[in-house]
FIKE-217777 format. One record per residue (C-alpha): x, y, z. Coordinates in pm, whole numbers, plus 50000, padded with zeros to 5 digits. Layout:
N
XYZ...
! end
This chain:
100
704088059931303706968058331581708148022731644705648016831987702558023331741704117996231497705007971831798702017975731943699907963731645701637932231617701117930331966697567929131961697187912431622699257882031780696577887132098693727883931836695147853831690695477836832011692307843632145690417835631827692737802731844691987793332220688157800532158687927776931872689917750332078687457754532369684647754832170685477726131971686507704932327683457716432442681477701132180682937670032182682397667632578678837678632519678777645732259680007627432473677407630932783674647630532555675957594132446676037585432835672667603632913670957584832624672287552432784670647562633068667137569532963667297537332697668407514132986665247489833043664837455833278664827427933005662517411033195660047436333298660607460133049660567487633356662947517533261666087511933505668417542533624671797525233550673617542033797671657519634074670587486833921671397454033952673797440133675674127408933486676887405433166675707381532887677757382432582679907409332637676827432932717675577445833010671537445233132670267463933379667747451033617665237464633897665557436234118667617408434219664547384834150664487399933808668137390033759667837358133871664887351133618667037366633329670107341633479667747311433422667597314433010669267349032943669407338632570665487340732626665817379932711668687390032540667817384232196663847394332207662957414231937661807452432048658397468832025659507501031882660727492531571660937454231420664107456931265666227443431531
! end
C-alpha cells in the first residue's frame, strides 16, 4: 500500500467519525426540541376556561395570573367572574381524576 492508500483511509475513517458524531448530535437536539413542543402543544390542548370549563386556544385568550399561574379564559366576562373569587376557580377539584 503506497502512502495515498494509507492517507486516504484515515481520511475517511476521520469522515466516518465525524459524521456518525454530527448525526448523533442532531439527532439527540432534535429529540429534545421535539420534547420540548410536545410540552408546549400539550399546554395547548389542556388549557380550559376555569369558569366554563370551554377548551381555550392559549395563543388568543384572555389572561388572568392568580398565584403565580396563569388561566386562560374565553371571554372578558368570564375573567371578570373568575376576578370576583378566583380562589373559588382556582382550586376546584377536576373531573378526570379526583386526586388533585
Amino acid at each position: 500500500m503506497n502512502l495515498f492508500s494509507k492517507d486516504m483511509i484515515w481520511i475517511l475513517l476521520g469522515a466516518a467519525l465525524v459524521l456518525l458524531l454530527w448525526r448523533r448530535f442532531t439527532a439527540s437536539r432534535n429529540k429534545a426540541m421535539s420534547g420540548a413542543m410536545d410540552v408546549i402543544q400539550d399546554d395547548a390542548r389542556a388549557a380550559s376556561d376555569p369558569v366554563t370549563g370551554n377548551k381555550v386556544d392559549p395563543t388568543h385568550a384572555i389572561t388572568a395570573i392568580f398565584e403565580g399561574k396563569t388561566f386562560f379564559f374565553e371571554s372578558e366576562s368570564s375573567r371578570t367572574v373568575f376576578q370576583q373569587n378566583p380562589a373559588k376557580f382556582a382550586h376546584q377539584h377536576h373531573g378526570h381524576h379526583g386526586s388533585c
